[in-house]
N, C-alpha and C positions, 0 to 999 in steps of 0.2 A: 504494500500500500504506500503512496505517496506520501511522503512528511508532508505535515501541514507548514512548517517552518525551519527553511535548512539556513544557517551560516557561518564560511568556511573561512578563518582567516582573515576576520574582519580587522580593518586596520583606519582611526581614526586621527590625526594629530593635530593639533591647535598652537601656532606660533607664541610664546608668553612673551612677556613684555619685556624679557631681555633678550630676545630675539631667537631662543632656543628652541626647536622644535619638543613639543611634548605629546606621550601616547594616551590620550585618551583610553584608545581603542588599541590592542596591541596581539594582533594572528586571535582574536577572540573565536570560540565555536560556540554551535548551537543545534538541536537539532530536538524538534519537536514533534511527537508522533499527532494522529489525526483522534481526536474523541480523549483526547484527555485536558487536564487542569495543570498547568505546567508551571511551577515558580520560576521564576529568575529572578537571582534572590543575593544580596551585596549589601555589605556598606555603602553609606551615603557617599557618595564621588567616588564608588566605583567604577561606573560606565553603560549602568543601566540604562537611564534620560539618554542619553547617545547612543548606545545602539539602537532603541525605539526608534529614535527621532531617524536615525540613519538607512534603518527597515524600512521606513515607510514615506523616505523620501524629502524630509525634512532636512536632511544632513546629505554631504555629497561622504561616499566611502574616500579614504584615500589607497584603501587597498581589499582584498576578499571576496567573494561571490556571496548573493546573499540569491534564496528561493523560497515562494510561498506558493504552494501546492506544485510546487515542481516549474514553476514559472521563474525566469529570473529577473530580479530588480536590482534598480528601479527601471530596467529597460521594457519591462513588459508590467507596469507599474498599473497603467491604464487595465489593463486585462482582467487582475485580480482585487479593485479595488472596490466592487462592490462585493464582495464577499469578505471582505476584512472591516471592522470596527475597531475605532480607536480612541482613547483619551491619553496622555500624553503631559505630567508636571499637570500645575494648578492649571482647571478648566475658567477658562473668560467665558464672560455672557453679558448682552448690554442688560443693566439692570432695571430700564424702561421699559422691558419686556415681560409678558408674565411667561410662566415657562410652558404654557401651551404655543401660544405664538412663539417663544424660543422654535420648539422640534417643529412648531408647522413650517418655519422658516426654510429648517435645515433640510425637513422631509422632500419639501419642493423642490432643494436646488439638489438633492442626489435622488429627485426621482420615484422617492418611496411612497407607497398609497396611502393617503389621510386615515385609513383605519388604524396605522401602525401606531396613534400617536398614542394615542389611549389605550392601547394596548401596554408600551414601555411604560409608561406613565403609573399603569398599577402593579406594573412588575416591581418597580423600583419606588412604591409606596407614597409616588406625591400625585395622586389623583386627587385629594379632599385640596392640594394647594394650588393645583395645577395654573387657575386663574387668579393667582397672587403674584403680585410684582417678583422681577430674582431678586432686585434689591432689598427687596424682605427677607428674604432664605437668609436660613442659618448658611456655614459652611457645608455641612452634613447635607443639606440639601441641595445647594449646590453640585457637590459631588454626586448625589442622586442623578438630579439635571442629566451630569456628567456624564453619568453609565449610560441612563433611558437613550442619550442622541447616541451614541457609541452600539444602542441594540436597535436604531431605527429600521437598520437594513437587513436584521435576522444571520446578524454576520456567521460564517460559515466559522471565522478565524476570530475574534473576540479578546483584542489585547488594552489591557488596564494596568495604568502608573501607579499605585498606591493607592488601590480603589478604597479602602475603606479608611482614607484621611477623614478627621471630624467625623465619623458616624459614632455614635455613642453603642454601648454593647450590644443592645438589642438590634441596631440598626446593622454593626457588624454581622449578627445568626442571619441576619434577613438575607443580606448581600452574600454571604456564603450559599444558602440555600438556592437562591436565585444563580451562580455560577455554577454550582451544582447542575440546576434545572437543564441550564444551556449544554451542559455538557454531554449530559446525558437524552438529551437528542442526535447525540453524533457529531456535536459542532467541538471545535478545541478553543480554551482561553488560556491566557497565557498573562500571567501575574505578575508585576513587577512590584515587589516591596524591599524593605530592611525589616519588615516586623516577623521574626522567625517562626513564631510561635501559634503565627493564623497559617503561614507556608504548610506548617508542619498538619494544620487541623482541615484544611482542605485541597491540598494540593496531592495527584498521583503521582507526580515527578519532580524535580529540580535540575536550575542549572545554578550553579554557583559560581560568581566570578570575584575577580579580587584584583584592581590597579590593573580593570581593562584585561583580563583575562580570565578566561575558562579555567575553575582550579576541579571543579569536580561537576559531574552530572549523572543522572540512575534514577529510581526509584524513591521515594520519598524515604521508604524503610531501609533500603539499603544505604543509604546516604547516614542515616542516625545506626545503621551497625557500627560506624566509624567510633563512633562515641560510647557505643556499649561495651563497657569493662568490668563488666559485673556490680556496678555502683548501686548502690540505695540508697532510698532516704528513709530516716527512721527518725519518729516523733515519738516521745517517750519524757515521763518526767525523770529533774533529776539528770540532767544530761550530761554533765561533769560524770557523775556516779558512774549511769548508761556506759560512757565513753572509758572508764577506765577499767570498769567487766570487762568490755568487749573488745579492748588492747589486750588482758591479761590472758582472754583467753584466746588469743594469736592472731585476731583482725585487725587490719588495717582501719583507720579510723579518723575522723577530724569533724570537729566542730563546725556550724555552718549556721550562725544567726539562731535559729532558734529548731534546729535540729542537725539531726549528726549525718555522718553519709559517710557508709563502709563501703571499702572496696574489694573490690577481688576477688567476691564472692559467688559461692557455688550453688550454696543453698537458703535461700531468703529465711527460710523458717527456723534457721539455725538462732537468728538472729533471736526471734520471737523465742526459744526456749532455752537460750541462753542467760537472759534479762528476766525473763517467767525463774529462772530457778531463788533469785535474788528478788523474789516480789516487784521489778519493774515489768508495768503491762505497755505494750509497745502499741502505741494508737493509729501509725501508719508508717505502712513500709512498704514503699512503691519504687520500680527503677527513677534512675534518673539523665538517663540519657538522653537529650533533647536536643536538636537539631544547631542552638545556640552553642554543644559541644563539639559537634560536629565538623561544625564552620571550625571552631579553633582546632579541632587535631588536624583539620585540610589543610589549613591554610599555616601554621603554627606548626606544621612539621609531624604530627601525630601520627598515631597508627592509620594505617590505609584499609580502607574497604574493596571490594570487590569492585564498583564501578568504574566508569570508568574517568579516566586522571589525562593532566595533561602535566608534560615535564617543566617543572618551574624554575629551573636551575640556573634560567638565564633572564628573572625579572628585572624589569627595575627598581630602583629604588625609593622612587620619589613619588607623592603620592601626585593622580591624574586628576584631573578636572573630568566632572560628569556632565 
């Protein structure tokens, strides 16, 4: 099956003001299968906003092939762009507009059927505002705004900068469930955040980059094997106490705010009847590998997972402009 999104060697540079050529973008990959929810997923000025912007034609490449559904841009740009949907860093909107006339606007000029408006509109939960100025909208709405013009056209390819800036919790489950939805009609979205921990709760893949390069990409689960070392968290009173049973009796062990995290463990329950023989009752003990570790043994030099890795041995040093 066709990638929904390949890119091979992307290469971006931006002159600084002391006249040095700097990489943005530096031999970057990507490669996005078709029916999934894809992170691409960095620190802030890693090169996320630039590659986007450079995919869909906002940025000229200075080096790399880039393809969306097997088409290559921006030469055949025109071909696949109504099947792609995009928002792109903070969404603009005149704010003399209510956000009905906002998407009627946008609907007319790509073409899309006036039924669609009201459709996005209750996807993305501002139908009761729909006829309120944007200048009223919170952020959170705005960003709604955002997604609804981004799904006018039923996009086949569905890519979002930091779709859930300003949405408050609730509004974050909505926005999940609704990329969800899209997804599983067959269409792919492709996520660009630094917030690891929504990466982690909806996405089936990742790509992970770091100063304009590809350091890791796979499976969401595979990507956080990287970081599974047998660690726990265990909440238990008494943690001082906790912590010096469970040294004595040959774990590895440390403090951590207001619970302890063992490592290198084989058997969680040890843990629990360890602490039971000394009357501490352990009130949770859960792994702790989370995607936020992962990043650092990728990038940080850590243990390696199975995915697949690019050779970083010849980074640079200086951090890049996004």
């Amino acid at each position: 099956m066709t990638p929904a999104l390949e890119i091979d060697g992307l290469v971006k540079t931006y002159q600084s003001v002391f006249g040095k050529p700097r990489a943005a973008l530096d031999r970057l990959d990507m490669l996005v299968e078709p029916g999934q929810i894809h992170g691409f997923l960095g620190p802030n000025g890693s090169g996320k906003s630039t590659t986007l912007k450079t995919l869909l034609g906002l940025l000229r490449a200075d080096g790399g092939q880039m393809r969306i559904f097997g088409e290559p841009v921006p030469r055949m740009q025109a071909e696949v762009a109504d099947r792609v949907g995009a928002i792109v860093e903070a969404p603009a909107f005149f704010g003399n507009l209510t956000g009905y006339k906002t998407l009627s606007l946008l609907a007319k000029a790509g073409g899309v059927p006036k039924q669609r408006i009201g459709v996005v509109l209750d996807q993305v939960g501002l139908s009761d505002r729909s006829e309120d100025m944007v200048r009223s909208y919170s952020l959170g709405m705005r960003q709604r705004l955002a997604v609804a013009s981004a799904l006018l056209k039923n996009p086949d390819l569905l890519i979002l900068d930091e779709p859930n800036n300003g949405l408050d919790p609730a509004g974050v489950r909505e926005m999940r469930d609704l990329l969800r939805g899209h997804a599983d009609q067959g269409k792919t979205v492709v996520i660009s955040s630094h917030i690891l921990a929504e990466i982690a709760q909806v996405c089936d893949a990742v790509t992970i980059i770091s100063r304009g390069r590809t350091v890791a990409a796979g499976p969401v689960s595979e990507v956080l094997a990287v970081a599974d070392k047998g660690s726990y968290r265990v909440r238990v009173d008494e943690l001082q106490h906790a912590a010096e049973i469970l040294a004595e009796a040959g774990a590895e062990v440390s403090l951590a705010g207001d619970h302890l995290v063992v490592h290198d463990l084989a058997e969680p329950a040890w843990v629990s009847y360890t602490l039971g023989v000394h009357n501490l009752w352990v009130r949770e003990l859960a792994p702790v590998a989370q995607l936020e570790d992962a990043f650092l043994a990728i990038t940080g030099g850590g243990p390696r997972g199975s995915f697949r890795q690019v050779d970083n041995s010849d980074w640079q040093t200086e951090e890049h402009p996004a």
